[in-house]
N, CA, C and O atoms as CSV, one atom per row, in Angstrom:
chain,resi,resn,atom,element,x,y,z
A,1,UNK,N,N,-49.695,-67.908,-24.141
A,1,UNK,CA,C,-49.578,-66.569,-24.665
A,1,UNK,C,C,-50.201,-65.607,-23.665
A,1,UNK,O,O,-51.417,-65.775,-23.563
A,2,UNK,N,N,-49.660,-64.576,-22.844
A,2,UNK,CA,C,-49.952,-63.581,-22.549
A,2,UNK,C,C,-50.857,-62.597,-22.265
A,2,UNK,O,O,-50.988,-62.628,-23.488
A,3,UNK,N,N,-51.500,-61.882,-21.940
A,3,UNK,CA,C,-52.195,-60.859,-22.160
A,3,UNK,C,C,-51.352,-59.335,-23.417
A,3,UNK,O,O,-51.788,-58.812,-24.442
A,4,UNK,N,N,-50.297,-59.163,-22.772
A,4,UNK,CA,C,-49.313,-58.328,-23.546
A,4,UNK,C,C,-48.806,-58.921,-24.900
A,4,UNK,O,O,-48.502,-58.148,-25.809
A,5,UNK,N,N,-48.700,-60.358,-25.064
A,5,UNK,CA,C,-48.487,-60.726,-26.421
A,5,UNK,C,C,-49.717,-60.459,-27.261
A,5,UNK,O,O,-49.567,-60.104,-28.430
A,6,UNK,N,N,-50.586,-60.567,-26.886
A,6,UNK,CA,C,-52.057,-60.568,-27.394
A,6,UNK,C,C,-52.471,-59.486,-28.077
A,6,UNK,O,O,-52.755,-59.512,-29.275
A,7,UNK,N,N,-52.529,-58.413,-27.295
A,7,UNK,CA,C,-52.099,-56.789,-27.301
A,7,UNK,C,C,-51.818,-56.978,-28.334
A,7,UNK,O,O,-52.625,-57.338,-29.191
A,8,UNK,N,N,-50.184,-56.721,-28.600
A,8,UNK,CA,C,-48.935,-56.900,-29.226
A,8,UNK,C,C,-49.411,-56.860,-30.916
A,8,UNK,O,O,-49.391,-56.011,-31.808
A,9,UNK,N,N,-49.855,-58.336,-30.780
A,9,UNK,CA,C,-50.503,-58.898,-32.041
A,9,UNK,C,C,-51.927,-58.055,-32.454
A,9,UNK,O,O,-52.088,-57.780,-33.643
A,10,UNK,N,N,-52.450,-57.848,-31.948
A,10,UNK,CA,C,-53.526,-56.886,-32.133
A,10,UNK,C,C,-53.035,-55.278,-33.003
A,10,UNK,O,O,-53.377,-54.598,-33.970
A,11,UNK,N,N,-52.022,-55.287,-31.888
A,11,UNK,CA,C,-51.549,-54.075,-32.615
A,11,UNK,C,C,-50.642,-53.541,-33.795
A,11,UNK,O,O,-50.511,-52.467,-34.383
A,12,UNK,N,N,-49.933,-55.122,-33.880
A,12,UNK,CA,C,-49.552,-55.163,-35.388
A,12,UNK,C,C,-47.784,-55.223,-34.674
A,12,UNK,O,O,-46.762,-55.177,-35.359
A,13,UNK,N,N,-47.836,-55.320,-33.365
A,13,UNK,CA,C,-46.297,-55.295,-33.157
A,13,UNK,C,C,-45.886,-56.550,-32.650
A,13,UNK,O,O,-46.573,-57.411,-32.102
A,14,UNK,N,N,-44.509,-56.542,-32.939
A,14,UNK,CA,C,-44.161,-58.066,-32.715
A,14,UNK,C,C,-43.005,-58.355,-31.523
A,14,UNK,O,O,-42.318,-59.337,-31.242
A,15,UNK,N,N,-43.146,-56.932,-30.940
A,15,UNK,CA,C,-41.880,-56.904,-29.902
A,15,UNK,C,C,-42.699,-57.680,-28.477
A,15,UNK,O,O,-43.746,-57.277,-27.971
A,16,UNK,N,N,-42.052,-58.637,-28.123
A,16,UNK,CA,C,-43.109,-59.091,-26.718
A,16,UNK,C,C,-42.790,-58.328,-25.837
A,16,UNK,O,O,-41.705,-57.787,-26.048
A,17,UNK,N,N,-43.464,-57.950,-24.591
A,17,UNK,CA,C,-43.242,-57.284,-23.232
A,17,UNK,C,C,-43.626,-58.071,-22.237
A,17,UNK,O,O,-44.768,-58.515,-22.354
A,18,UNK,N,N,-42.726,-58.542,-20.813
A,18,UNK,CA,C,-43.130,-58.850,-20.074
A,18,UNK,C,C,-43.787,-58.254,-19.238
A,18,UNK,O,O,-43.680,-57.037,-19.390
A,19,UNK,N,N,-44.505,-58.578,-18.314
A,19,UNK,CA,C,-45.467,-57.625,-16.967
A,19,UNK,C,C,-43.916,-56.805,-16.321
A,19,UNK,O,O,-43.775,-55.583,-16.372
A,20,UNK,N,N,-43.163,-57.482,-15.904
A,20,UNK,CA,C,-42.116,-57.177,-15.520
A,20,UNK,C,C,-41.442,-55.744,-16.072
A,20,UNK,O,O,-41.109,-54.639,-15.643
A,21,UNK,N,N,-41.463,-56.363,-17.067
A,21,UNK,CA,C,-40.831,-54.892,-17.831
A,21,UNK,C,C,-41.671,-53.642,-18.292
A,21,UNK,O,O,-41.318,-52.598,-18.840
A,22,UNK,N,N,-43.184,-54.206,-17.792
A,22,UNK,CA,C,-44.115,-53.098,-18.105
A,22,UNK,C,C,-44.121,-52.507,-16.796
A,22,UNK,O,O,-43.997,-51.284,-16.727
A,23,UNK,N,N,-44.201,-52.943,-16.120
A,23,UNK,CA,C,-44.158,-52.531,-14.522
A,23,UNK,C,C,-43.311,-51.396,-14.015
A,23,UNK,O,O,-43.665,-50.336,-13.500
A,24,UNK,N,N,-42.090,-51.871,-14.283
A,24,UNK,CA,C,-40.742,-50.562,-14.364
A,24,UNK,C,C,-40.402,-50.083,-15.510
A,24,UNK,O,O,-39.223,-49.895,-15.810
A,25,UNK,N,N,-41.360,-49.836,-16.265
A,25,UNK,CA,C,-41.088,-48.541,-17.020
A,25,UNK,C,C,-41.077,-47.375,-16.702
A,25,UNK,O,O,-41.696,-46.954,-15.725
A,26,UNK,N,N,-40.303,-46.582,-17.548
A,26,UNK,CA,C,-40.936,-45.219,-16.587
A,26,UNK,C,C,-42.258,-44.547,-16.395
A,26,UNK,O,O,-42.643,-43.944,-15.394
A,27,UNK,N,N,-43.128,-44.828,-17.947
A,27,UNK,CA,C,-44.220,-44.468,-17.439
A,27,UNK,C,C,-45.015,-44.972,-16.333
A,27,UNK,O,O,-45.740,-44.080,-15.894
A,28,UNK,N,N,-45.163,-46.266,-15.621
A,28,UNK,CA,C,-45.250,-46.624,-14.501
A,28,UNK,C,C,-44.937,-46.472,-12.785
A,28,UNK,O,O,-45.404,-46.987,-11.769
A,29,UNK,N,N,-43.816,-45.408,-13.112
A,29,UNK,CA,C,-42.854,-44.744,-11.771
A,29,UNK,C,C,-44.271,-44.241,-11.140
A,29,UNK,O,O,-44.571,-44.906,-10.148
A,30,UNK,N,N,-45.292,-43.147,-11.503
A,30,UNK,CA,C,-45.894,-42.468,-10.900
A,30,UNK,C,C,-47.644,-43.184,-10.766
A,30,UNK,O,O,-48.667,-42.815,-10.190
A,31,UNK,N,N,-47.294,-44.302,-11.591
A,31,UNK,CA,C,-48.722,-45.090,-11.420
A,31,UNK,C,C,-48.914,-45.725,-9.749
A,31,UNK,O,O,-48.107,-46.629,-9.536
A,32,UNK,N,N,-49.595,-45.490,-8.862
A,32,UNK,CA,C,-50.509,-46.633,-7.949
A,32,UNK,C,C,-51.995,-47.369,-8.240
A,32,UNK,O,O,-53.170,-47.003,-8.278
A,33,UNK,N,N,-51.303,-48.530,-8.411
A,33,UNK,CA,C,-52.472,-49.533,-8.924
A,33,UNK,C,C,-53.604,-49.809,-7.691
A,33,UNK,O,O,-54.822,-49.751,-7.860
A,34,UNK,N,N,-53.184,-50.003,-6.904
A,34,UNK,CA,C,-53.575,-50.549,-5.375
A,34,UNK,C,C,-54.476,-49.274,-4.610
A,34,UNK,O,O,-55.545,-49.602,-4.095
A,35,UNK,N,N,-54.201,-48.347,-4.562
A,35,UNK,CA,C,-54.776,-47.184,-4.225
A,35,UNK,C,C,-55.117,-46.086,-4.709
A,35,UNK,O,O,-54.285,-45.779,-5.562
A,36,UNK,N,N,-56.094,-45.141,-4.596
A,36,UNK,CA,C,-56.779,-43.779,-5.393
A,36,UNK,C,C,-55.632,-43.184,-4.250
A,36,UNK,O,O,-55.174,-43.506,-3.154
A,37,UNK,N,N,-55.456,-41.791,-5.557
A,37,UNK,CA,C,-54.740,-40.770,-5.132
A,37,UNK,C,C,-54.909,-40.283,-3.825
A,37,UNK,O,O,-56.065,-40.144,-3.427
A,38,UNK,N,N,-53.850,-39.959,-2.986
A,38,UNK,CA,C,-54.264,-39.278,-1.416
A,38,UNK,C,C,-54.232,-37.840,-1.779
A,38,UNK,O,O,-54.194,-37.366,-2.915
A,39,UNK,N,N,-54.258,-37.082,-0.388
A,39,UNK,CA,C,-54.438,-35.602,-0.221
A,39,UNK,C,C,-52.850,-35.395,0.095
A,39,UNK,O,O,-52.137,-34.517,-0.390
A,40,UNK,N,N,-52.449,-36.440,1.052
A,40,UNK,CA,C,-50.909,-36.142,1.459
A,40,UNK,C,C,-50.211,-37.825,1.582
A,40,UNK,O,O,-50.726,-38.943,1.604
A,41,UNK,N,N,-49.141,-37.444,1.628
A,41,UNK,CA,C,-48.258,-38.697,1.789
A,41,UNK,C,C,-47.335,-39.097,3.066
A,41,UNK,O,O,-46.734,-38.064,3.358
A,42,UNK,N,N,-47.008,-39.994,3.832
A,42,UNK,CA,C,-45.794,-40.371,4.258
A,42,UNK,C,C,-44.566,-40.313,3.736
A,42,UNK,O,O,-44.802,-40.865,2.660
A,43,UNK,N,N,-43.577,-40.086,3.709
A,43,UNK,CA,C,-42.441,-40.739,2.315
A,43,UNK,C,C,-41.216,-40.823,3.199
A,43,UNK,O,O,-41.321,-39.875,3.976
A,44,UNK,N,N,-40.353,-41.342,3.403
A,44,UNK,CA,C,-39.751,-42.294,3.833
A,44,UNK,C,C,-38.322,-41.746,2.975
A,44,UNK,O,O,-38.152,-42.309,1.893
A,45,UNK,N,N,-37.360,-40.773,3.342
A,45,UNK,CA,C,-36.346,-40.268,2.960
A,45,UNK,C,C,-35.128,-40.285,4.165
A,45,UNK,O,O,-35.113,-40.132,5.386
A,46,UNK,N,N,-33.858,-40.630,2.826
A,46,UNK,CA,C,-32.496,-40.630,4.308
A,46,UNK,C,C,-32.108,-39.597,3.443
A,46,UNK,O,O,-32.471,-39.381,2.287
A,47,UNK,N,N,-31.054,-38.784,4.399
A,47,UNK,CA,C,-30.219,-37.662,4.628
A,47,UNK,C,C,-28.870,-38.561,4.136
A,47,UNK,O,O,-28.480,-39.663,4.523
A,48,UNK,N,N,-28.516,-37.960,3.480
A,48,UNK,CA,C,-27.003,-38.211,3.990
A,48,UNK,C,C,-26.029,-37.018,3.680
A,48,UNK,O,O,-24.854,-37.207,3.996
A,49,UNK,N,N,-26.236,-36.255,3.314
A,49,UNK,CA,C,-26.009,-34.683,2.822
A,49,UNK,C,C,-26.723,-33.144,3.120
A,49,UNK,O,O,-27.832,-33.020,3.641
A,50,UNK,N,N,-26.050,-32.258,2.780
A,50,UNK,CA,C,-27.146,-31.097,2.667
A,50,UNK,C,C,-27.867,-31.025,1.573
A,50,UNK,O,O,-28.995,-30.558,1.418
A,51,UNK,N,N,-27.053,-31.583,0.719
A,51,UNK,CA,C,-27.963,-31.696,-0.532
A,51,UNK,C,C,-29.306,-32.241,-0.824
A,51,UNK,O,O,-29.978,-32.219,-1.855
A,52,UNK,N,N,-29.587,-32.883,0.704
A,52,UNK,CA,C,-31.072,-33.458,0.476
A,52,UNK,C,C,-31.700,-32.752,0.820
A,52,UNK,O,O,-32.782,-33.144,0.383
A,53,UNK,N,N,-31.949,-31.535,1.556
A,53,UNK,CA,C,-32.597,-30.442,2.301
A,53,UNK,C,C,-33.446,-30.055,0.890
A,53,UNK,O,O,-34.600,-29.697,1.125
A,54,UNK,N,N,-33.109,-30.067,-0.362
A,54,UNK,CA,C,-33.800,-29.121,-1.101
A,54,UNK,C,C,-35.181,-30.346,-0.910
A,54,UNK,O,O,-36.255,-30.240,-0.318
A,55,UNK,N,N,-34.658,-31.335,-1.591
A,55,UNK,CA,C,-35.790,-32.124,-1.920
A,55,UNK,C,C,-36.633,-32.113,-0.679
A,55,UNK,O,O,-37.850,-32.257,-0.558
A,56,UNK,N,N,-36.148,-32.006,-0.217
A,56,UNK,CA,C,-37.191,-32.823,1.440
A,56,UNK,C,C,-38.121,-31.375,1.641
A,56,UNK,O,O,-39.342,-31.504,1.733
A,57,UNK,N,N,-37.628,-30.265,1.693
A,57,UNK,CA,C,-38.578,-29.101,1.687
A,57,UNK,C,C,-39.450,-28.886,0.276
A,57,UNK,O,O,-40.213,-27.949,0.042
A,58,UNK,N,N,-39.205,-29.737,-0.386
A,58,UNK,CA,C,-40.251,-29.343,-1.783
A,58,UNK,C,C,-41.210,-30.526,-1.673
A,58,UNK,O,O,-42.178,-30.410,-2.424
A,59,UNK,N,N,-41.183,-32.029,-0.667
A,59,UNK,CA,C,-42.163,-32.853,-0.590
A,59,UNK,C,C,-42.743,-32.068,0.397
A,59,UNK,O,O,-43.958,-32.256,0.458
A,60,UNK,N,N,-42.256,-31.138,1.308
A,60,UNK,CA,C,-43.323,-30.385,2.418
A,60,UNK,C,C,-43.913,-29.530,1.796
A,60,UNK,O,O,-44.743,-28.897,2.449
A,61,UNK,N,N,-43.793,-29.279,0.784
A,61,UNK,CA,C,-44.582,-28.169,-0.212
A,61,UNK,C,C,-45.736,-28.706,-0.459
A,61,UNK,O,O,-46.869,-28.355,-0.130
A,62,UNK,N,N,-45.252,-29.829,-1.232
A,62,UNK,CA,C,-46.322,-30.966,-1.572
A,62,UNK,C,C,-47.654,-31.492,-0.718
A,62,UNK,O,O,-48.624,-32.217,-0.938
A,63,UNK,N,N,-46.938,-30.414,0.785
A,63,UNK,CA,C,-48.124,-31.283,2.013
A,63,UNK,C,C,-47.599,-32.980,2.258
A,63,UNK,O,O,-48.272,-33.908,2.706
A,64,UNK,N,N,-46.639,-32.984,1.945
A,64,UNK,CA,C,-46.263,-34.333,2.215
A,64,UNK,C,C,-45.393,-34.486,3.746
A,64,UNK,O,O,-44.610,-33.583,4.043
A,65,UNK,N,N,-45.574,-35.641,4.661
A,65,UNK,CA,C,-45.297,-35.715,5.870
A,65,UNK,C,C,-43.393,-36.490,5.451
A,65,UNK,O,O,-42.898,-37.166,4.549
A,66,UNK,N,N,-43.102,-36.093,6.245
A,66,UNK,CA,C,-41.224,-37.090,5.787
A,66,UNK,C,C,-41.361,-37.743,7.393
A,66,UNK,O,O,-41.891,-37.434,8.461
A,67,UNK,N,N,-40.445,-38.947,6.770
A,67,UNK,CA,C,-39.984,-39.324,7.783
A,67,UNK,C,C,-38.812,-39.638,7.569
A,67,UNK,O,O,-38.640,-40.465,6.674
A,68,UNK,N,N,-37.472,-39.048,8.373
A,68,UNK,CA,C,-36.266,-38.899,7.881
A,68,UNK,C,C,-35.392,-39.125,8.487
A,68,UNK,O,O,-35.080,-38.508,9.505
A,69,UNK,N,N,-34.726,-40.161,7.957
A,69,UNK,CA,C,-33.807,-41.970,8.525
A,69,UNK,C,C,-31.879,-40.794,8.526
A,69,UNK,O,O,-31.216,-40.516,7.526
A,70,UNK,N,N,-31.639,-40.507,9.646
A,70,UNK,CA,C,-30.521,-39.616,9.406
A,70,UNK,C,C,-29.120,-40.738,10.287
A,70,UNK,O,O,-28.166,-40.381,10.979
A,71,UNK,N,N,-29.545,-42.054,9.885
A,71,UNK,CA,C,-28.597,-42.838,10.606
A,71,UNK,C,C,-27.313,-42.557,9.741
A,71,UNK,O,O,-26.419,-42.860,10.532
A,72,UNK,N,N,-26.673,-42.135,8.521
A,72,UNK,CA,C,-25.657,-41.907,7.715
A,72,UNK,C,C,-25.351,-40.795,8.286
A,72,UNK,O,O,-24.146,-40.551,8.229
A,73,UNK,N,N,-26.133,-39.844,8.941
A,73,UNK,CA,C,-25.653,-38.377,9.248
A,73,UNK,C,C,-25.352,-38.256,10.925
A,73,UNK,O,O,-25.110,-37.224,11.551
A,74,UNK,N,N,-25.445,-39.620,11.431
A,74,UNK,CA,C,-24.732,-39.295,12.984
A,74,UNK,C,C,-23.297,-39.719,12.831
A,74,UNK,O,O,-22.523,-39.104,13.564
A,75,UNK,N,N,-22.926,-40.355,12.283
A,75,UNK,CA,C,-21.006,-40.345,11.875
A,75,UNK,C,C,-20.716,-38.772,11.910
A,75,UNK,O,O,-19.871,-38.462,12.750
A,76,UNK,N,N,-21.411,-37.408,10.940
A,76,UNK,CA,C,-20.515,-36.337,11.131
A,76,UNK,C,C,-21.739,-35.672,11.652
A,76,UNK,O,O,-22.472,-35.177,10.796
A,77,UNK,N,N,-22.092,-35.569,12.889
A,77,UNK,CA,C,-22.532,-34.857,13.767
A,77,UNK,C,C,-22.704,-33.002,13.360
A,77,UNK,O,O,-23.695,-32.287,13.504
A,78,UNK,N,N,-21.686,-32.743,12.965
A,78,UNK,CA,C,-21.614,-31.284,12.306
A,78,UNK,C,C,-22.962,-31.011,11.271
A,78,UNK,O,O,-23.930,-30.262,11.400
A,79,UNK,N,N,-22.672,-31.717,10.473
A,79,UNK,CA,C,-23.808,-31.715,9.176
A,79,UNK,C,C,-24.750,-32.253,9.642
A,79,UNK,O,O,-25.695,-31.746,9.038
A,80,UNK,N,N,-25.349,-33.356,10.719
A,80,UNK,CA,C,-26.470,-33.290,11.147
A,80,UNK,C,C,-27.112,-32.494,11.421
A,80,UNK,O,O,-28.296,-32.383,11.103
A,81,UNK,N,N,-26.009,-31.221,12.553
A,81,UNK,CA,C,-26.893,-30.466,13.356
A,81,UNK,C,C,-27.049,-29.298,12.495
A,81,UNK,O,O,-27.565,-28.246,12.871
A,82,UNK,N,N,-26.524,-29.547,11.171
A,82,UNK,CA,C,-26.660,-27.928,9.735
A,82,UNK,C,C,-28.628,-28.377,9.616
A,82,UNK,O,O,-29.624,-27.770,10.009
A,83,UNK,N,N,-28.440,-29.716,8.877
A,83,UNK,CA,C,-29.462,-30.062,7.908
A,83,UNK,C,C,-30.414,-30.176,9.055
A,83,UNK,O,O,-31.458,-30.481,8.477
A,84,UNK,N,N,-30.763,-30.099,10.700
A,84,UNK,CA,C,-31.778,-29.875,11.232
A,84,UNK,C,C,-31.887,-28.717,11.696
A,84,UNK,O,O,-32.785,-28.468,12.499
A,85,UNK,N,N,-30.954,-27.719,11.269
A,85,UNK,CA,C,-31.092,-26.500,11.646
A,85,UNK,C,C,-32.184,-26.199,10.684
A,85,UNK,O,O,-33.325,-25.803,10.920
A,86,UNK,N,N,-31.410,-26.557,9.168
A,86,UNK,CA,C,-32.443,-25.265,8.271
A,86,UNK,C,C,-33.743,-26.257,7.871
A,86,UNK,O,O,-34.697,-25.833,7.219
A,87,UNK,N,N,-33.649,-27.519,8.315
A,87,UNK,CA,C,-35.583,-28.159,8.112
A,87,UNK,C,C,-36.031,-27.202,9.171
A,87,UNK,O,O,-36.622,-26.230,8.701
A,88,UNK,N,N,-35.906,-27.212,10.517
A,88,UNK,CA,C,-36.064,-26.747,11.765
A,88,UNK,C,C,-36.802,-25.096,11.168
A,88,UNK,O,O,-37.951,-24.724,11.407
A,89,UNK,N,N,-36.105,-24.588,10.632
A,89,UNK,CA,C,-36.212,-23.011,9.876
A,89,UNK,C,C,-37.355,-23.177,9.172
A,89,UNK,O,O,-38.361,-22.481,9.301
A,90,UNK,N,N,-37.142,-24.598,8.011
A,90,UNK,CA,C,-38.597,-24.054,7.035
A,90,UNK,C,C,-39.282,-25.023,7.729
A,90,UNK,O,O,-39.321,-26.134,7.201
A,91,UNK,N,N,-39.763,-24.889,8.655
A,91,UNK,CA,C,-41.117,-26.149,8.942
A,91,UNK,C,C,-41.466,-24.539,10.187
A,91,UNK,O,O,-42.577,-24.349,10.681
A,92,UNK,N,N,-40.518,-23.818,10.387
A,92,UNK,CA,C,-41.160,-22.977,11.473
A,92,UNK,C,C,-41.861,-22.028,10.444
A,92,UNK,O,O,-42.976,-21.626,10.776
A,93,UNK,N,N,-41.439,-21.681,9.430
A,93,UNK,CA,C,-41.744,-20.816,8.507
A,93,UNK,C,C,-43.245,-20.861,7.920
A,93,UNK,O,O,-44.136,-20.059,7.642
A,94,UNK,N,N,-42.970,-22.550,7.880
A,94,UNK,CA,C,-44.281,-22.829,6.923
A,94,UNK,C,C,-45.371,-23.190,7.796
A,94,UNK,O,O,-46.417,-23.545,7.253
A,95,UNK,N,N,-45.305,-23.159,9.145
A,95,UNK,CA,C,-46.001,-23.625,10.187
A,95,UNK,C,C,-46.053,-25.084,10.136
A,95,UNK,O,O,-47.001,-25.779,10.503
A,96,UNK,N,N,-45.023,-25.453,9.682
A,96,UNK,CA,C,-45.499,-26.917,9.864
A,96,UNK,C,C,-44.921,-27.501,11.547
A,96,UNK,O,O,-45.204,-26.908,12.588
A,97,UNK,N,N,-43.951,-28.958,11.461
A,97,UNK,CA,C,-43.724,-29.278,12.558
A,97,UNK,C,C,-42.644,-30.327,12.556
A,97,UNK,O,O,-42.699,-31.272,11.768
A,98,UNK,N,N,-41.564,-30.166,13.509
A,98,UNK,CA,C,-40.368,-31.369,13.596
A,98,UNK,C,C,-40.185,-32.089,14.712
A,98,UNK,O,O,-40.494,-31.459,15.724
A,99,UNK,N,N,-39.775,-33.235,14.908
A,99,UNK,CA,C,-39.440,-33.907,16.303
A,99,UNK,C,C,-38.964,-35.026,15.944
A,99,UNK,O,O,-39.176,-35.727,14.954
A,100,UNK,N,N,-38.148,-35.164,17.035
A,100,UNK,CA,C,-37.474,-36.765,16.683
A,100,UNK,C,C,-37.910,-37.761,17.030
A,100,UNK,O,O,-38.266,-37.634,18.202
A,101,UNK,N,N,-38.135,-38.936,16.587
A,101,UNK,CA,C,-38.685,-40.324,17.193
A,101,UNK,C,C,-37.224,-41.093,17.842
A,101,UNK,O,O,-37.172,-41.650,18.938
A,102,UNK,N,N,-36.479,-41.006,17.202
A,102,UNK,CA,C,-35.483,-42.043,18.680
A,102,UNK,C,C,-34.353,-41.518,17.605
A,102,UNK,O,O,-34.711,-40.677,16.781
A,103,UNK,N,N,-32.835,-42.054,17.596
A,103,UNK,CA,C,-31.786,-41.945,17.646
A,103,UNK,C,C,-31.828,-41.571,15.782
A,103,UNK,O,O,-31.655,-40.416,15.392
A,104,UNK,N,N,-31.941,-42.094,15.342
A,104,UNK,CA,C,-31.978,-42.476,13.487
A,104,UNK,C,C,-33.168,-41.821,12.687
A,104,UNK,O,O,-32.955,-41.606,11.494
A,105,UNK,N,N,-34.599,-41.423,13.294
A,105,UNK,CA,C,-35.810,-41.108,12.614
A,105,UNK,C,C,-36.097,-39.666,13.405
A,105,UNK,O,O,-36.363,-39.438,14.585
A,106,UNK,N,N,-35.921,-38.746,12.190
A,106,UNK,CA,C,-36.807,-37.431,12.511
A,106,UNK,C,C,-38.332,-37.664,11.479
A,106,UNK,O,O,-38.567,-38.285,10.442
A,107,UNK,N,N,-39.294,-36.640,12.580
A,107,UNK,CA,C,-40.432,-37.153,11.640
A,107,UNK,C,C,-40.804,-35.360,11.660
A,107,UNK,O,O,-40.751,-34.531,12.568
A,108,UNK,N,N,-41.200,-35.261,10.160
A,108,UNK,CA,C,-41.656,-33.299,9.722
A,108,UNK,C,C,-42.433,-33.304,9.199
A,108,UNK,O,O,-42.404,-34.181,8.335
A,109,UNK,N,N,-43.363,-32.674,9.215
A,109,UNK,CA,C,-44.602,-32.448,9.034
A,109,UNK,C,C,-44.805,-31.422,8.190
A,109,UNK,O,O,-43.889,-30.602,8.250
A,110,UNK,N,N,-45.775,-31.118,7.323
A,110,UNK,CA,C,-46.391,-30.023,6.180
A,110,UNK,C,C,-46.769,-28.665,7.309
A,110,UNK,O,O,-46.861,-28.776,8.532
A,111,UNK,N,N,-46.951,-27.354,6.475
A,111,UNK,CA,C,-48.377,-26.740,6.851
A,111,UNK,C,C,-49.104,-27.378,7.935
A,111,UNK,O,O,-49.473,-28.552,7.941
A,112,UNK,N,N,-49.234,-26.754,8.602
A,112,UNK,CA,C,-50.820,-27.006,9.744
A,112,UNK,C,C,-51.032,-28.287,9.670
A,112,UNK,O,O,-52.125,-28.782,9.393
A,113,UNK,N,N,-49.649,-29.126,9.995
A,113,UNK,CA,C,-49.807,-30.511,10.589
A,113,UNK,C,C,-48.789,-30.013,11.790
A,113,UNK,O,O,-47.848,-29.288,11.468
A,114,UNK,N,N,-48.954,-30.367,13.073
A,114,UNK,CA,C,-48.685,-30.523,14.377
A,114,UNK,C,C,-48.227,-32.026,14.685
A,114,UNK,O,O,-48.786,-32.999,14.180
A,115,UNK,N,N,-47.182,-32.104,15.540
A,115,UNK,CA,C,-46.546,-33.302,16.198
A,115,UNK,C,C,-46.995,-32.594,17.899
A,115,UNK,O,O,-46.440,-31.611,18.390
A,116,UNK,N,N,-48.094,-33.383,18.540
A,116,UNK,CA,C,-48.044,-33.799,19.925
A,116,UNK,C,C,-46.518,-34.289,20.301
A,116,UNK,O,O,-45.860,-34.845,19.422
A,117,UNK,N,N,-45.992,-34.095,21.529
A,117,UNK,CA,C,-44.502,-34.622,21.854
A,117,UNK,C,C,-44.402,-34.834,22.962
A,117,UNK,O,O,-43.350,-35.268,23.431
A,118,UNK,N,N,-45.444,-34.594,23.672
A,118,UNK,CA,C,-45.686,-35.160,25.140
A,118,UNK,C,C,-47.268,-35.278,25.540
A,118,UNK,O,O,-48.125,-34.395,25.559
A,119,UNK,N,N,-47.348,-36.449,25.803
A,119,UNK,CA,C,-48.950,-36.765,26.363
A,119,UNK,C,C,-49.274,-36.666,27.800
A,119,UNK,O,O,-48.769,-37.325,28.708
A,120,UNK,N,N,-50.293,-35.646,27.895
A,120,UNK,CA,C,-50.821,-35.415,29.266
A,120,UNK,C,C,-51.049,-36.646,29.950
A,120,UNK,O,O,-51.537,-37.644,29.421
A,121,UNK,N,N,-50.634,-36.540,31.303
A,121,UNK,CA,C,-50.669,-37.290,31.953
A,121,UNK,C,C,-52.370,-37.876,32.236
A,121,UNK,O,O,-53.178,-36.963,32.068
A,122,UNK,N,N,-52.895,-38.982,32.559
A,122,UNK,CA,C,-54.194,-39.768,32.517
A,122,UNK,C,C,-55.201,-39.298,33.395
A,122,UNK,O,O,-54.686,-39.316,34.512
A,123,UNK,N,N,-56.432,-38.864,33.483
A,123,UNK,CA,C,-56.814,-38.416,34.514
A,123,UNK,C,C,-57.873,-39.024,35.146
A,123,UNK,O,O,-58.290,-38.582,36.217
């Protein structure tokens, strides 16, 4: 028997729950067990539209850093070069910061986070 059957019975209910199914509930979507809350995040978003532009400028709101997988958006080249126009716009706006890491990953930055993009040479 369980920990959750245990519960269950305690509480007078007789429906069992697995960990499993407690896990992906929805109230669980916004739980981290493993770590205390940060100040900012990484988050790990693909493009494949303009339609993602809203979201991706409201995690930079958030102070959240993106890193943004636009391998679906080099097939139409056109709409790539839209949806890095207008991040390009609000990251200048908000002072934040954009640059590309190689062919597939742009990485954008919040507010008064800066991307270095070339390292002085060693002295």
């Amino acid at each position: 028997m369980g920990v959750f059957d245990k519960l269950g019975r305690a509480f007078g209910t007789s429906k069992s729950l697995s960990i499993e199914d407690y896990m992906n509930s929805a109230e669980m979507d916004e739980v981290d067990l493993l770590h205390e809350p940060a100040d900012m995040y990484i988050k790990p978003v693909t493009a494949a539209s303009e339609d993602d532009v809203e979201p991706i400028e409201e995690e930079l709101a958030k102070k959240n850093i993106i890193l943004l997988d636009v391998s679906e958006l080099n097939k139409r080249p056109t709409t790539k070069t839209a949806i890095i126009a207008k991040l390009k716009s609000y990251v200048e706006k908000s002072n934040g910061d954009i640059g590309q890491i190689d062919e597939n990953r742009i990485l954008i930055t919040p507010t008064k986070v800066k991307i270095i993009k070339r390292r002085k040479a060693d002295r």
